[in-house]
N, CA, C and O atoms as a Tinker XYZ file with bonds, in Angstrom:
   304  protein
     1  N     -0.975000   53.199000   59.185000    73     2
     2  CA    -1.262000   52.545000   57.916000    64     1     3
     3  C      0.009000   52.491000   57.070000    63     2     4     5
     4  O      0.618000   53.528000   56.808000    81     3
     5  N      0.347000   51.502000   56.715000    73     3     6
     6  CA     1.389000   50.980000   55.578000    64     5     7
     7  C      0.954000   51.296000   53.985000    63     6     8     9
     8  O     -0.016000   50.849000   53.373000    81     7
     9  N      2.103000   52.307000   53.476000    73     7    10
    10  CA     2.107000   52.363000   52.114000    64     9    11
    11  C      2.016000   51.164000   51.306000    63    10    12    13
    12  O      2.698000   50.225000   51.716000    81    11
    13  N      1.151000   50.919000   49.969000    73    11    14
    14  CA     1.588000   50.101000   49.230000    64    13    15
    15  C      1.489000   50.109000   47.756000    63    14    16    17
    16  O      0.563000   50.621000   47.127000    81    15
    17  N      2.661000   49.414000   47.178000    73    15    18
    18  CA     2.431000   49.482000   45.685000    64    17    19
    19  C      1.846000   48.411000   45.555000    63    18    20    21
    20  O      2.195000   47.416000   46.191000    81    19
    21  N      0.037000   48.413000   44.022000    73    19    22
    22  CA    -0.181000   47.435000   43.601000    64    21    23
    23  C      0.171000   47.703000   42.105000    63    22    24    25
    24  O      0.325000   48.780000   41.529000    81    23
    25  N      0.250000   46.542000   41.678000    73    23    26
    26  CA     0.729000   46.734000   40.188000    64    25    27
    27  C     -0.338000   45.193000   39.140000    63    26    28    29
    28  O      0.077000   44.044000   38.991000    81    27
    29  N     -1.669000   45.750000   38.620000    73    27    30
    30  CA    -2.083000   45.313000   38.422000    64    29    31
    31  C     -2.132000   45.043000   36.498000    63    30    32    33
    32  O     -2.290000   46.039000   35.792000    81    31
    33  N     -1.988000   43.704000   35.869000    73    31    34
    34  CA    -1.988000   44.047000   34.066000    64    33    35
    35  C     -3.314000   43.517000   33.937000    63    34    36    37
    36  O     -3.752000   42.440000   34.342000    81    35
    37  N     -4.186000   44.925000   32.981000    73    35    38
    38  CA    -4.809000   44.927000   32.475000    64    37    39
    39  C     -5.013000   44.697000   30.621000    63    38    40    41
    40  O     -4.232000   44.932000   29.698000    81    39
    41  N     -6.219000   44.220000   30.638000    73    39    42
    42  CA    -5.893000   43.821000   28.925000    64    41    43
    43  C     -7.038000   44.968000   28.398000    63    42    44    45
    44  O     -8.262000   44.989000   28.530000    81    43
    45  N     -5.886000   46.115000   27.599000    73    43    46
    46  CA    -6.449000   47.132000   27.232000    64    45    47
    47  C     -6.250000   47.098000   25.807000    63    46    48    49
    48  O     -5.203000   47.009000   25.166000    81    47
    49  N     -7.330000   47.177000   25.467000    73    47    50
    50  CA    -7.107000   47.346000   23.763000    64    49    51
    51  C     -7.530000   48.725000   23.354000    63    50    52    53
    52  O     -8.661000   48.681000   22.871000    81    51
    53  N     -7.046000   49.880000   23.375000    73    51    54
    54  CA    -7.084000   50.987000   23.633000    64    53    55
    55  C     -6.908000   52.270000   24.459000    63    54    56    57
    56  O     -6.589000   52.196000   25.646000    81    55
    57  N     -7.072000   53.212000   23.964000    73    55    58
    58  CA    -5.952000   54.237000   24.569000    64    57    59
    59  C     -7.601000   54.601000   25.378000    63    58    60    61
    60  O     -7.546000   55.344000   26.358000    81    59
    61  N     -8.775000   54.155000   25.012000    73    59    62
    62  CA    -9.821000   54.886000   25.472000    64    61    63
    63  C    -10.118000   53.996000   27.326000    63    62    64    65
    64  O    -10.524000   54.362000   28.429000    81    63
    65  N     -9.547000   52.554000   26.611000    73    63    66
    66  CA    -9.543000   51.247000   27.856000    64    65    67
    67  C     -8.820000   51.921000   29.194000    63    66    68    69
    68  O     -9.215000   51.710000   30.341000    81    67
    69  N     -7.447000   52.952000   28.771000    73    67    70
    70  CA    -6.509000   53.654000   29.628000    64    69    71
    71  C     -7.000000   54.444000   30.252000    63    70    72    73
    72  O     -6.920000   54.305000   31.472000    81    71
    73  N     -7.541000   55.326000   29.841000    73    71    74
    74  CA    -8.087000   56.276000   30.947000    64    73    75
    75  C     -9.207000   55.828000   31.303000    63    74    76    77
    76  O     -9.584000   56.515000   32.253000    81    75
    77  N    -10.133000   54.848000   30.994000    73    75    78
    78  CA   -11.126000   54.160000   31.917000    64    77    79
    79  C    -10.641000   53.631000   33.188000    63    78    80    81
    80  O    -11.170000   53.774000   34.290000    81    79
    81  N     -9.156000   52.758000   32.788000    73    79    82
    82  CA    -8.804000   51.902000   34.352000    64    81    83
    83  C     -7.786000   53.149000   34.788000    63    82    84    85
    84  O     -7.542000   53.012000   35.987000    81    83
    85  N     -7.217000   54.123000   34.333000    73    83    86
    86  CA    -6.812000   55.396000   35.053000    64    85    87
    87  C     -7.758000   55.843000   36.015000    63    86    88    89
    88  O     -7.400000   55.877000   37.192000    81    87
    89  N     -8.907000   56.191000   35.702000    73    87    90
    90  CA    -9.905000   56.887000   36.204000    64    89    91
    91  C    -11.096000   55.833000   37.402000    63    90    92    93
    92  O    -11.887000   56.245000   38.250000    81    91
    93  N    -10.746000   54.354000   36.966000    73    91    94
    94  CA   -11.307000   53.525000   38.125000    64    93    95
    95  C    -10.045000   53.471000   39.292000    63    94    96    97
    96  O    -10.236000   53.102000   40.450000    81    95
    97  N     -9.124000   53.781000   38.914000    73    95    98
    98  CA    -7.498000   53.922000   40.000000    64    97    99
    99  C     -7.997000   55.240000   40.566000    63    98   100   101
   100  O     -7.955000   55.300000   41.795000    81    99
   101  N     -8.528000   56.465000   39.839000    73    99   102
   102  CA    -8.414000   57.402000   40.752000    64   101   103
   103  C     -9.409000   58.082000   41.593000    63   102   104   105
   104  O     -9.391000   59.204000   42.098000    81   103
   105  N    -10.389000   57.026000   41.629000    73   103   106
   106  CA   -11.736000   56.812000   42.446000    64   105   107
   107  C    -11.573000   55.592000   43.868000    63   106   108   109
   108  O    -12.331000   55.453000   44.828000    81   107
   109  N    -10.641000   55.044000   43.622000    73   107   110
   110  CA   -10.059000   54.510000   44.693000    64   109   111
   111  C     -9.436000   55.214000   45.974000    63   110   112   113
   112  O     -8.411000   55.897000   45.989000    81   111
   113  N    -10.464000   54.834000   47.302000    73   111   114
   114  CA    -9.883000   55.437000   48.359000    64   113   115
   115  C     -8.631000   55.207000   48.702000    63   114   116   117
   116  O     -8.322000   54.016000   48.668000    81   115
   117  N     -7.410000   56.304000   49.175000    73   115   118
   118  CA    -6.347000   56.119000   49.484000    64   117   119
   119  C     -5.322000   55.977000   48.450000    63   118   120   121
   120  O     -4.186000   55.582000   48.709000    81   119
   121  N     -5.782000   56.347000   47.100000    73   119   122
   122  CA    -4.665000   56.370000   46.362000    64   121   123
   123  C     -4.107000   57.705000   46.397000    63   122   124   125
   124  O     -4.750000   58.738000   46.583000    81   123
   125  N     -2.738000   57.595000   46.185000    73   123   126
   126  CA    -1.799000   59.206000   46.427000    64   125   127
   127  C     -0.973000   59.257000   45.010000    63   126   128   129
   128  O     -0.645000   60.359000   44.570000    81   127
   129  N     -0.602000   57.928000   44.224000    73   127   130
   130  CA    -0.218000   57.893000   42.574000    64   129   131
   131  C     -0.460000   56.973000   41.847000    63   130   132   133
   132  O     -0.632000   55.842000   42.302000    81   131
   133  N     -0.516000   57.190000   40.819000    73   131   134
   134  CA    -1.258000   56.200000   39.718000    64   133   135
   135  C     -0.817000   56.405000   38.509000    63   134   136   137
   136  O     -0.700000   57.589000   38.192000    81   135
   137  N     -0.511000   55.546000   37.666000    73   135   138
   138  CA     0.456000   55.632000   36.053000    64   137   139
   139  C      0.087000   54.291000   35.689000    63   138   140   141
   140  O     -0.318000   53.342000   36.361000    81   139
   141  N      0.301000   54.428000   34.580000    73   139   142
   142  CA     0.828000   53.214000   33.436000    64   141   143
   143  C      2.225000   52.948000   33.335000    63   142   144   145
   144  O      3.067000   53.844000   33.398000    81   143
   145  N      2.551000   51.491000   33.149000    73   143   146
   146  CA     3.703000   50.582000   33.615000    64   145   147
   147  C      4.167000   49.620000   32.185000    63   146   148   149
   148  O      3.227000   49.321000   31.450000    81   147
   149  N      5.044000   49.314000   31.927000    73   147   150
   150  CA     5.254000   47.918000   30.744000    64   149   151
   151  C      5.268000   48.400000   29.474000    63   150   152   153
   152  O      4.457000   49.312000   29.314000    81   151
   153  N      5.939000   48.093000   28.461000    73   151   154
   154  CA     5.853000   48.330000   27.309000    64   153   155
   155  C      4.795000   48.737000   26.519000    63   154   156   157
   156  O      4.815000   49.699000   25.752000    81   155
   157  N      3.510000   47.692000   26.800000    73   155   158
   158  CA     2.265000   48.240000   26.057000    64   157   159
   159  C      0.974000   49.075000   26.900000    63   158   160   161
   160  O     -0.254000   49.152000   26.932000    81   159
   161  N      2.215000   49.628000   27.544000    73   159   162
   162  CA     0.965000   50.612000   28.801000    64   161   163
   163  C     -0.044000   49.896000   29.180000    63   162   164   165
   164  O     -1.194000   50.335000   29.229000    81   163
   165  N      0.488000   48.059000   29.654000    73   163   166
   166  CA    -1.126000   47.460000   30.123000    64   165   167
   167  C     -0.598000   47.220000   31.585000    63   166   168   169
   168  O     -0.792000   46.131000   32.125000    81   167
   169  N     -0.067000   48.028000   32.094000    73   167   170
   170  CA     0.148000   47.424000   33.474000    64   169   171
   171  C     -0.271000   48.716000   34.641000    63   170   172   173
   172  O      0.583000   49.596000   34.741000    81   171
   173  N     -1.408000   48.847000   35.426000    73   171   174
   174  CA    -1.481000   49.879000   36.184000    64   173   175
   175  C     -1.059000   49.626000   37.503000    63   174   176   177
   176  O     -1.245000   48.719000   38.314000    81   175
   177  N     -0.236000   51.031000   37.479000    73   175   178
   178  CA     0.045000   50.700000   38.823000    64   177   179
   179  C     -0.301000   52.180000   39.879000    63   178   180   181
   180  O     -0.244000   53.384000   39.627000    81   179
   181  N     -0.686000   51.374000   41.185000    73   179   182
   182  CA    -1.329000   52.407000   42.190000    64   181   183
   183  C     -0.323000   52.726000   43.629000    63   182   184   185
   184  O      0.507000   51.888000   43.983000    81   183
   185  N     -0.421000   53.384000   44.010000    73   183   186
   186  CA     0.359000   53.701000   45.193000    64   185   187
   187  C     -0.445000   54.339000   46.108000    63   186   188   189
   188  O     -1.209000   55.130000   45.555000    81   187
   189  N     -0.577000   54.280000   47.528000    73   187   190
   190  CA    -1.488000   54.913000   48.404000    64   189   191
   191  C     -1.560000   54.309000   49.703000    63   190   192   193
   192  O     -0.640000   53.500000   49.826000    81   191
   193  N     -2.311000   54.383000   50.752000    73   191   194
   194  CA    -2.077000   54.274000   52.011000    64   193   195
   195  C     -4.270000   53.192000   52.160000    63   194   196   197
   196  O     -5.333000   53.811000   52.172000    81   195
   197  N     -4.162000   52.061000   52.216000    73   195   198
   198  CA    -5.472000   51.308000   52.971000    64   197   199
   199  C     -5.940000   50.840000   51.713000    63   198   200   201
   200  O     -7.143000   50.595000   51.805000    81   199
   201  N     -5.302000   50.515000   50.090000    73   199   202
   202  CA    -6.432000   50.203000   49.393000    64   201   203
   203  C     -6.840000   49.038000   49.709000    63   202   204   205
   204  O     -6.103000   48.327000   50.392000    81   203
   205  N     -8.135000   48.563000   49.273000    73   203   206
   206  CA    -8.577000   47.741000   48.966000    64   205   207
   207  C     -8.143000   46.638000   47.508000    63   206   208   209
   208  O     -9.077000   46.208000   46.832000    81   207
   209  N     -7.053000   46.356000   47.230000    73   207   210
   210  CA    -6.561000   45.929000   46.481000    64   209   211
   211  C     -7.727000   44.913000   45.407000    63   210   212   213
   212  O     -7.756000   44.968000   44.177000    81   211
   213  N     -8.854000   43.786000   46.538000    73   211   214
   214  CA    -9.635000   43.045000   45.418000    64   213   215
   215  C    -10.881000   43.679000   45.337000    63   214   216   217
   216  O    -11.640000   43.195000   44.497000    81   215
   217  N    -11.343000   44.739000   46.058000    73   215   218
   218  CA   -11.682000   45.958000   45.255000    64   217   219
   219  C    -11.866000   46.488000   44.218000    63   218   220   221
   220  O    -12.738000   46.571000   43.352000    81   219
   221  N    -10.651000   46.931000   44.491000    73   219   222
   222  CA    -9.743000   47.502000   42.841000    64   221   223
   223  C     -9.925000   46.707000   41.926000    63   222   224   225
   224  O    -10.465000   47.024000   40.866000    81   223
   225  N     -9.566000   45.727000   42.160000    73   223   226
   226  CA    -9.596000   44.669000   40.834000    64   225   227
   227  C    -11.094000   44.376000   40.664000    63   226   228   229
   228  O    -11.374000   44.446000   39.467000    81   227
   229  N    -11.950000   44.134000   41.274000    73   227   230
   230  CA   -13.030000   43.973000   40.781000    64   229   231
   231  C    -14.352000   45.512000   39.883000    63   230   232   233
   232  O    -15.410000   45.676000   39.276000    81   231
   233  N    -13.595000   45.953000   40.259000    73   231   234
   234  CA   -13.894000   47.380000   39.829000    64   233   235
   235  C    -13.153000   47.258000   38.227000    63   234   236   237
   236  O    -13.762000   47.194000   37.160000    81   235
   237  N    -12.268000   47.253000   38.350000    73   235   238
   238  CA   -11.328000   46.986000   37.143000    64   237   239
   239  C    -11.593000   46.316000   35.687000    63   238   240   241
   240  O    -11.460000   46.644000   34.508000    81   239
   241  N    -12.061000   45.140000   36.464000    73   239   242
   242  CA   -12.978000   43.967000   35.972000    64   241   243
   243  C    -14.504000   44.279000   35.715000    63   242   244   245
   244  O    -15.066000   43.665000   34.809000    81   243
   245  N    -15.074000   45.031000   36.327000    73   243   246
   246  CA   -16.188000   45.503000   36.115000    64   245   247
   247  C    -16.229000   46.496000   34.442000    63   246   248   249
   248  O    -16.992000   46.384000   33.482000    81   247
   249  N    -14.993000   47.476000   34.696000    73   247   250
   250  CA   -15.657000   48.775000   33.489000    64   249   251
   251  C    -14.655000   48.234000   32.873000    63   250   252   253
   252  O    -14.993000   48.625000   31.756000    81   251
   253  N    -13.341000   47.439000   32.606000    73   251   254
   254  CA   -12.233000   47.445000   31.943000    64   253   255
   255  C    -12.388000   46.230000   30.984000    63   254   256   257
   256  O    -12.538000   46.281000   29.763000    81   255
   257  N    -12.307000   44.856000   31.975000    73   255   258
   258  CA   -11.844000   43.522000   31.045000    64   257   259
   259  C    -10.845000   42.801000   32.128000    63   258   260   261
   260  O    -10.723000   42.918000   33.348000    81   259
   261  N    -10.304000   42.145000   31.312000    73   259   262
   262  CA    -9.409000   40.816000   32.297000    64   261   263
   263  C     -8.533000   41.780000   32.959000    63   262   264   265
   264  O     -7.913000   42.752000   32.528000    81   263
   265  N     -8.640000   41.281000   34.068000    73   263   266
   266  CA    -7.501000   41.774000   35.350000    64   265   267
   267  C     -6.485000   40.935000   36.030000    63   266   268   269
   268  O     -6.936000   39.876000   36.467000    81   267
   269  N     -5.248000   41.147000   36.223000    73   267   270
   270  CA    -4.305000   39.825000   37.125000    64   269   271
   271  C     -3.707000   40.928000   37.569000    63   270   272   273
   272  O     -3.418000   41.981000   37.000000    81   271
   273  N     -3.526000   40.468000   38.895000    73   271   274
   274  CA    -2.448000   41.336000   39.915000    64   273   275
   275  C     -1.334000   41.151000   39.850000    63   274   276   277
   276  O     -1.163000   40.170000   40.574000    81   275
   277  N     -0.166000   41.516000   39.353000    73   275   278
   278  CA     0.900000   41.134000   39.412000    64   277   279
   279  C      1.932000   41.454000   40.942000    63   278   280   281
   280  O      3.024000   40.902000   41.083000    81   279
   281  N      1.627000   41.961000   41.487000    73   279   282
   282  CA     2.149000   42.235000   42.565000    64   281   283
   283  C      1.419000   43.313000   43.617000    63   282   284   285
   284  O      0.857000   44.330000   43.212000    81   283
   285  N      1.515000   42.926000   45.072000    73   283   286
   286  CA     0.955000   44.098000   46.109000    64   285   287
   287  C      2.239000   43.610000   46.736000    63   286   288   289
   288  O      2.635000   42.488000   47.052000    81   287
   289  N      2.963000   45.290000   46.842000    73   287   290
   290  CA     4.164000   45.445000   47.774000    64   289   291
   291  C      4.237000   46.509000   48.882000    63   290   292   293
   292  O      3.511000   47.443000   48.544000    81   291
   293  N      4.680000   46.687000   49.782000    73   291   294
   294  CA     4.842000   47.222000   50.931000    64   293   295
   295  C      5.929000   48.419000   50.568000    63   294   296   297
   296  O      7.073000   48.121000   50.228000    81   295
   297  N      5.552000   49.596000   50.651000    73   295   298
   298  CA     6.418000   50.815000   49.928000    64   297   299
   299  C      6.877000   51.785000   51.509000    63   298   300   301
   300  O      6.133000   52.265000   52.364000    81   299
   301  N      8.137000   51.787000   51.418000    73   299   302
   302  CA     8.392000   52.810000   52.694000    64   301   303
   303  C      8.322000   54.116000   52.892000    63   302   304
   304  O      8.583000   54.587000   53.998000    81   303
């Protein structure tokens, strides 16, 4: 299995919005790290081995609000 970074911006209007899509990142199978990214801490990003990337995002989208993927990269 291939590592990968996704780096998804979320539209969080709150610090409470953050640890909601923190905590939908860390219910995700195969994640190994997870943080906040970008100036206004709206960008999450995951690291781990098999996610389900539209998954994630729909999960995201489910408890969070608007979701766009900004990138799924291949991490060595």
């Amino acid at each position: 299995m291939m590592k990968q970074k996704i780096v998804v911006k979320v539209e969080m209007r709150c610090e409470k919005c953050r640890t909601k899509a923190l905590k939908v990142a860390a219910k995700m199978n195969g994640v190994s790290s997870m943080g906040l990214e970008g100036e206004e801490k709206d960008k999450v990003v995951v690291i781990g081995d098999g996610i389900d990337s539209v998954k994630f995002v729909k999960r995201l989208r489910r408890k969070v609000g608007g979701v766009q993927i900004v990138s799924v990269t291949a991490v060595a």
